[in-house]
C-alpha positions as CSV (number, residue, x, y, z in Angstrom):
1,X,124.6,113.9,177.6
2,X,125.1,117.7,178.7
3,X,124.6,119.6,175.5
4,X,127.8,121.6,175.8
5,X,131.6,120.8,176.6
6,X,131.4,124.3,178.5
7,X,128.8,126.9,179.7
8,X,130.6,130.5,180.3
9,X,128.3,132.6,182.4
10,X,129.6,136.4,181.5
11,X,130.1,137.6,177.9
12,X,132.6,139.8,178.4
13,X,136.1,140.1,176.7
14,X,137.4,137.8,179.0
15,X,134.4,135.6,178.8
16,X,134.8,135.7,175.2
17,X,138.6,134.6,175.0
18,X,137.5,132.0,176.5
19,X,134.7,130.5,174.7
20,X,137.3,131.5,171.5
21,X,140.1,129.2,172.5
22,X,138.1,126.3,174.4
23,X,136.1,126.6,170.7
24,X,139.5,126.6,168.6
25,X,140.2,123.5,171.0
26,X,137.6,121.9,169.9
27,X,134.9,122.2,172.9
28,X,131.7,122.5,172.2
29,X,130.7,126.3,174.2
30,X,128.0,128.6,175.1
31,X,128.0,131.8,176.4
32,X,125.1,133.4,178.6
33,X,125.0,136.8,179.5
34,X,121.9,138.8,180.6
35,X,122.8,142.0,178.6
36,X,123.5,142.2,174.5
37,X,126.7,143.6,173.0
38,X,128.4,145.7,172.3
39,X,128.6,146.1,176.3
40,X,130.3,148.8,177.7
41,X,132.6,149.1,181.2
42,X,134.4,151.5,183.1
43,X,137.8,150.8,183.1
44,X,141.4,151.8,181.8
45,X,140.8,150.1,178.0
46,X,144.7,149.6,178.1
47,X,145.9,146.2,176.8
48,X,149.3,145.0,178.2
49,X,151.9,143.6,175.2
50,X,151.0,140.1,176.2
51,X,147.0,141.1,176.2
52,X,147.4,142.2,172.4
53,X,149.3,138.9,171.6
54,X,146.5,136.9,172.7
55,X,144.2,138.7,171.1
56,X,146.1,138.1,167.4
57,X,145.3,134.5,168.2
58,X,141.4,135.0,168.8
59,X,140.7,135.9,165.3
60,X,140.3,139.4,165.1
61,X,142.4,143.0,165.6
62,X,140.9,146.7,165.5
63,X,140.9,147.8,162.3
64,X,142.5,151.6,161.5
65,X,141.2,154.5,163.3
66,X,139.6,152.0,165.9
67,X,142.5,151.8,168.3
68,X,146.2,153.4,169.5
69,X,149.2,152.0,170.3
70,X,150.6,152.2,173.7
71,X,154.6,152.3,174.3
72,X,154.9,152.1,178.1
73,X,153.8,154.2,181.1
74,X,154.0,157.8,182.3
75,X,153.8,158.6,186.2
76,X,153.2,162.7,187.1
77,X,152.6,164.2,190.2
78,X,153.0,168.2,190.3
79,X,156.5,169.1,188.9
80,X,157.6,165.1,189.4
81,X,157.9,163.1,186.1
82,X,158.9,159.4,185.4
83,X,158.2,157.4,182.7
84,X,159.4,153.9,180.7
85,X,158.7,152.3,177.5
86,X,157.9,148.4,177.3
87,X,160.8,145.9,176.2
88,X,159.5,145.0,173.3
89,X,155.8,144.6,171.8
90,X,153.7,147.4,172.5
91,X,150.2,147.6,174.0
92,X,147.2,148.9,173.3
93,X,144.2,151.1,173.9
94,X,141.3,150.4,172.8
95,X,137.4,151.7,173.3
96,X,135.5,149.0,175.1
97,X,132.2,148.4,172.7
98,X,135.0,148.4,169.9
99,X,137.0,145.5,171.9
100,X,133.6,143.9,172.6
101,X,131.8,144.0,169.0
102,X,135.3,142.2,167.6
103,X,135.1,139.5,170.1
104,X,131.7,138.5,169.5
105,X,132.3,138.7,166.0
106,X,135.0,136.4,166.7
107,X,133.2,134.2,168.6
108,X,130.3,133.7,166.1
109,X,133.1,132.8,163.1
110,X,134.6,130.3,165.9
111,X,131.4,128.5,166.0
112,X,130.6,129.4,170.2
113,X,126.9,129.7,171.0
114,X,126.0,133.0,172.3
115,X,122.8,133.5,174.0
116,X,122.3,137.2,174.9
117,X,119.8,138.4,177.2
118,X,119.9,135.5,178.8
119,X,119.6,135.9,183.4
120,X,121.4,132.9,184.6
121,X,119.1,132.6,187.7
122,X,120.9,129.8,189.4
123,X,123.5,126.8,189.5
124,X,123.3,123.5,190.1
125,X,126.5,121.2,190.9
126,X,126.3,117.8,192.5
127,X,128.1,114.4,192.0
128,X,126.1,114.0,189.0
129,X,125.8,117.2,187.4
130,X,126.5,120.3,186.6
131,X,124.9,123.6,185.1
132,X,122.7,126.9,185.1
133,X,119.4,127.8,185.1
134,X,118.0,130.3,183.1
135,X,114.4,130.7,184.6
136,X,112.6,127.4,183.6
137,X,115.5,126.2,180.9
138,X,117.8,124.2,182.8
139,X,121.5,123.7,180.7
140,X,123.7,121.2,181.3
141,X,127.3,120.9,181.1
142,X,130.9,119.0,181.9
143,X,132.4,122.4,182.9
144,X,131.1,125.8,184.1
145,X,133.2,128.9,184.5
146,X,132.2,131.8,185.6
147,X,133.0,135.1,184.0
148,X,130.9,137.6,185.3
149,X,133.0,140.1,186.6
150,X,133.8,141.8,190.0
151,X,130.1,140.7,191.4
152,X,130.2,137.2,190.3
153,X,127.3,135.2,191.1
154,X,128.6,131.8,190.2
155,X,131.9,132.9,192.6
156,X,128.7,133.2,195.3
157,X,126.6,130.4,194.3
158,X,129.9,127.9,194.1
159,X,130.9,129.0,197.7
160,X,134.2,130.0,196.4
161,X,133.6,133.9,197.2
162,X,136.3,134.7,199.4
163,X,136.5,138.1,202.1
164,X,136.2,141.9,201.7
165,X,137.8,144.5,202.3
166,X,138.1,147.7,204.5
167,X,139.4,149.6,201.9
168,X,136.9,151.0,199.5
169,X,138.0,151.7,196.1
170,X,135.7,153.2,193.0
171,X,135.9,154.7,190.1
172,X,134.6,156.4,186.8
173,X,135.8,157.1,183.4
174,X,134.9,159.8,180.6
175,X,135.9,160.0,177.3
176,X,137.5,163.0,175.3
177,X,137.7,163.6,171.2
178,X,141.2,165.1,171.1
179,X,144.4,163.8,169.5
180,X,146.2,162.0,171.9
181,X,149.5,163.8,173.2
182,X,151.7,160.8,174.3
183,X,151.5,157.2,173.4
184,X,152.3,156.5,177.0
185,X,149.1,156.1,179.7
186,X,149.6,158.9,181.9
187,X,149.0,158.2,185.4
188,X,148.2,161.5,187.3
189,X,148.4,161.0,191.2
190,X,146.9,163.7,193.6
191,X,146.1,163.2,197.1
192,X,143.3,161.0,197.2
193,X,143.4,160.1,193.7
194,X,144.6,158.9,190.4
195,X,143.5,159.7,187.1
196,X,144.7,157.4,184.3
197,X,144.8,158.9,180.8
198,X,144.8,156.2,178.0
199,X,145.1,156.9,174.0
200,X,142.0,154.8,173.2
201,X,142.1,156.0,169.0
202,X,143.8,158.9,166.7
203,X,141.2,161.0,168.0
204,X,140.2,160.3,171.5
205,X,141.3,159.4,174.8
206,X,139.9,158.3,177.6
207,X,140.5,159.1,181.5
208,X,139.8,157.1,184.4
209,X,139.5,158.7,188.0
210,X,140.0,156.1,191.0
211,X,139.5,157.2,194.5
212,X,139.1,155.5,198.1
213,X,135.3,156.5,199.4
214,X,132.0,156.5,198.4
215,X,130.7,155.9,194.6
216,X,130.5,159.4,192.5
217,X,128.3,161.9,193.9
218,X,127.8,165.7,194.3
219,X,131.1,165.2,196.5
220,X,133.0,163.3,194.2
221,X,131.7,164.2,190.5
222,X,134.1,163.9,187.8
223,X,134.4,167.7,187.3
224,X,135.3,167.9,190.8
225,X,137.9,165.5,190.8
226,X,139.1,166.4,187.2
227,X,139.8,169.9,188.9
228,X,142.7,168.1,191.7
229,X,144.5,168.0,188.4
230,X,145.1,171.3,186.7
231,X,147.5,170.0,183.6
232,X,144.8,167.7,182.7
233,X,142.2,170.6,183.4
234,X,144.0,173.0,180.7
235,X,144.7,169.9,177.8
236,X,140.8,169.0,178.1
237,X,139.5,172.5,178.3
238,X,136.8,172.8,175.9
239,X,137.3,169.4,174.1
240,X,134.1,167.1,173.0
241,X,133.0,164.8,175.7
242,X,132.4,161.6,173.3
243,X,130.9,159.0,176.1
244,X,128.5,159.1,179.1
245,X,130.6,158.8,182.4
246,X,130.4,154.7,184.0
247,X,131.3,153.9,187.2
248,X,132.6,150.7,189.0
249,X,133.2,149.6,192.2
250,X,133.8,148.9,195.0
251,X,136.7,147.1,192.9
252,X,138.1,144.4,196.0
253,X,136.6,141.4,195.6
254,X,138.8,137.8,195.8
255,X,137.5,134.4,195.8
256,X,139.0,131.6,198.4
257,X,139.9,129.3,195.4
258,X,140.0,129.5,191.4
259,X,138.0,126.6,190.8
260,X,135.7,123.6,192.6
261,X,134.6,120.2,190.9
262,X,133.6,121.4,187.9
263,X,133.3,124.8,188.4
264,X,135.8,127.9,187.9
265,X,136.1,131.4,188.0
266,X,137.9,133.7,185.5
267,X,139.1,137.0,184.8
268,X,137.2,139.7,187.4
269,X,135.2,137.0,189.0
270,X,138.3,135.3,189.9
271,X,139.4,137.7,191.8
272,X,140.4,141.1,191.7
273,X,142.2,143.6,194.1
274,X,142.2,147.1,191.8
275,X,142.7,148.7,188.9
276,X,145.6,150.7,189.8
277,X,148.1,148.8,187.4
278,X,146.1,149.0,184.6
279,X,146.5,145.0,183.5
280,X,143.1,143.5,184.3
281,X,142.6,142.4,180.9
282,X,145.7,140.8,180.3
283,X,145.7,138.8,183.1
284,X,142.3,137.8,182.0
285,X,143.3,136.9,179.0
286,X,146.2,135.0,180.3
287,X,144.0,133.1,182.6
288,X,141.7,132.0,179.8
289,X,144.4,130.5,177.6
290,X,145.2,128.5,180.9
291,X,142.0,127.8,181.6
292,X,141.3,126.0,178.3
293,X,144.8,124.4,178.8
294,X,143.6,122.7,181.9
295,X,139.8,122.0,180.5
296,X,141.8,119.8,177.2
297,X,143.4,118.1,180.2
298,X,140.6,117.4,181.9
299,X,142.7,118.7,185.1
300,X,141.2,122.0,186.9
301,X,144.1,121.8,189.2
302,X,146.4,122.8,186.6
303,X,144.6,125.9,186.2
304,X,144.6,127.0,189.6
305,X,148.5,126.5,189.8
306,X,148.9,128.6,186.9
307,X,146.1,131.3,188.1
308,X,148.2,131.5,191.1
309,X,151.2,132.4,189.4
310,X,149.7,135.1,186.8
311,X,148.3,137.0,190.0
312,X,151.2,136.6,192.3
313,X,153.5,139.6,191.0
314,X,150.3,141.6,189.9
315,X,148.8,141.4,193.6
316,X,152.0,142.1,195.6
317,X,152.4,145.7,193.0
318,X,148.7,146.5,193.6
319,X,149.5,145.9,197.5
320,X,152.4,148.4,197.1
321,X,150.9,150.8,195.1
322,X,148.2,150.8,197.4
323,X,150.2,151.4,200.4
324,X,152.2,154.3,198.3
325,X,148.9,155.8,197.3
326,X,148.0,156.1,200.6
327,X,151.0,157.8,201.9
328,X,151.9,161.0,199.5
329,X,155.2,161.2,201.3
330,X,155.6,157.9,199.7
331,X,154.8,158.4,196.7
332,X,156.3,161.4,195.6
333,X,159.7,159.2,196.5
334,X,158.6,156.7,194.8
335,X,158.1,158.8,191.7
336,X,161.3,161.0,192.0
337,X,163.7,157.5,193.0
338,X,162.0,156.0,189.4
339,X,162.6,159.3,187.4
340,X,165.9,159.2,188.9
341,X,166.9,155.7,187.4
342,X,165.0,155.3,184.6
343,X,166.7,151.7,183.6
344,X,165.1,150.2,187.1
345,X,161.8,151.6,186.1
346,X,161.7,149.7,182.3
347,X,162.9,146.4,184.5
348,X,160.1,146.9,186.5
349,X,157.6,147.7,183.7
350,X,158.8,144.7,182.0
351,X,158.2,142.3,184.4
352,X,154.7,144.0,185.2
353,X,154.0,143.1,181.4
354,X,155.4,139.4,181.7
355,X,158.6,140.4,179.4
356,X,160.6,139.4,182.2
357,X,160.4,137.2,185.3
358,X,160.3,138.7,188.8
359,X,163.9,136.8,189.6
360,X,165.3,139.2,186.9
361,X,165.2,142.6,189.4
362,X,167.6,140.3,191.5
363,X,168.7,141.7,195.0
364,X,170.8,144.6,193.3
365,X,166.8,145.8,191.9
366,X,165.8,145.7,195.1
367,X,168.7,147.7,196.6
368,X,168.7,150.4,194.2
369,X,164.9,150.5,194.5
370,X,165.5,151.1,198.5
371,X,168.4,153.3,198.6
372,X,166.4,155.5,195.3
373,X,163.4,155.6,198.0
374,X,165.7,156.5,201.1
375,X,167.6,159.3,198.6
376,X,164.8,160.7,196.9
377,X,163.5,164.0,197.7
């Protein structure tokens, strides 16, 4: 008899959601993961209103001082400014290790096994059985899902990997000990680039630079692409630098399906286009609640249906922003149409958060979307 319900390669948030709600449903889970926490990442550390609700149900919220509340979303580019406020909850930024060290915490109280430090060397999955290797320990289990991020190797191993891309997206994040001047993220487009500015505590913030090229280098440093943006340049000027800068990327990978036998993929691993909307985390979080869902059922397909659907709207915005990112002429539209009509812009917002469906733009969305494009100047 395998010795858990579930073995979660990756001990990431996501990976940690996970083993939290498959636990609270009464699964018997282990986590592997070859580093030990707190671990860090680059990335946004912006929780969508939906993220934060799941994350009251995993047994643990940041203390005072350890996080900052986000109300919506701020887009600039030179003198162009639009911005909208979510429909209801707010988000929240948060420091990585601080996100991490509460979720293990959590985990531990919730009775998951976590083995840290632990290489998962290979998988094994055959009419019969199922599991990991971890050098000579071989674990068995009913179910293995893999939450190992943008470079899964159980998305490899499980032949669900699925094709790359020409498009080569990177990026890398600092942190700054300054007050935070908006509880919006800021989203700071320059040809070329974005950087993404997140209240992360009272005191700090934390900005994220994401460019199409090569990894950082002498080329691409974060001073040199802090200076393509001269407002954020004059606000940082002299302020603390309270982390080492992390890089990620390149940030395209998807997988061909969400799950085989007894095998799936979540969060990163399961597929992941870029980070330009900022929600990676609460889709993730989204995805583990289904996951666990379909795992109680016994029924894997139900996850992938609902996978589907949590990535369907995200995917087609990352497409557009993508293709508006990549045409200035486009995006500084884009940007005036939205400042222009700031009610489309908090529809829009609130479907990206989940608040309300896509049907709810409806055709006359669209229109004024098009005719603000076609107007704009």
């Amino acid at each position: 008899m395998p010795s858990s319900d579930l073995v979660i390669v990756g001990g990431g948030p996501v990976g940690l959601a996970t083993a939290i709600l498959a636990s609270q449903a009464g699964l018997r889970v282990r986590v592997l993961d070859k580093r030990r926490p707190p671990i860090d990442k680059a990335c946004g550390e912006g929780l969508m209103p939906d993220g934060v609700q799941i994350l009251s149900c995993l047994g643990w919220m940041p203390g005072p001082g350890e996080s900052a509340p986000i109300k919506g979303i701020r887009y600039l580019d030179g003198g162009r400014v639009a911005d909208a406020e979510f429909a209801t909850a707010h988000g929240l930024g948060i420091r990585r290790p601080v996100l991490h060290r509460g979720l293990v915490e959590a985990a531990r109280q919730s009775g998951v096994e976590l083995s840290w430090g632990r290489r998962v060397t290979r998988l094994f999955e055959d009419s019969v059985e199922v599991g990991v290797e971890c050098g000579k320990e071989r674990i068995n289990a009913r179910w293995v899902v893999g939450a190992d991020g943008l470079k899964s190797q159980i998305r490899r191993w499980s032949g669900l990997g699925g094709r790359s891309s020409r498009h080569r997206r990177v990026g890398v994040r600092r942190h700054f000990r300054i007050a935070p001047w908006s509880e919006m993220v800021e989203v700071h487009w320059a040809d070329g680039c974005e950087a993404y500015v997140t209240p992360v505590s009272p005191e700090e913030v934390g900005v994220a630079m994401l460019w199409s090229g090569e990894k950082q280098g002498s080329g691409n440093g974060f001073e040199t692409l802090l200076s393509r943006f001269p407002t954020l340049v004059d606000r940082l000027a002299g302020r603390p630098i309270t982390s080492r800068d992390c890089g990620a990327g390149p940030l395209y990978h998807l997988a061909r399906r969400f799950y085989s036998e007894r095998v799936a993929l979540v969060g990163d691993a399961a597929g992941y286009l870029d980070a330009i909307t900022g929600e990676g985390l609460a889709v993730g979080f989204q995805q583990a609640r289904s996951l666990v869902d379909a795992l109680v059922a016994a029924d894997l397909g139900l996850y992938a249906r609902e996978a589907r659907r949590l990535v369907a709207f995200p995917f087609l915005l990352i497409r557009a922003l993508l293709l508006v990112e990549r045409r200035p002429w486009l995006r500084r539209r884009l940007i005036a149409a939205l400042a222009a009509d700031r009610d489309l812009f908090s529809k829009l917002l609130a479907i990206h958060a989940r608040q309300l469906e896509p049907a709810d733009l409806g055709v006359a969305g669209v229109a004024r979307l098009l005719g603000g494009l076609l107007t704009a100047s």
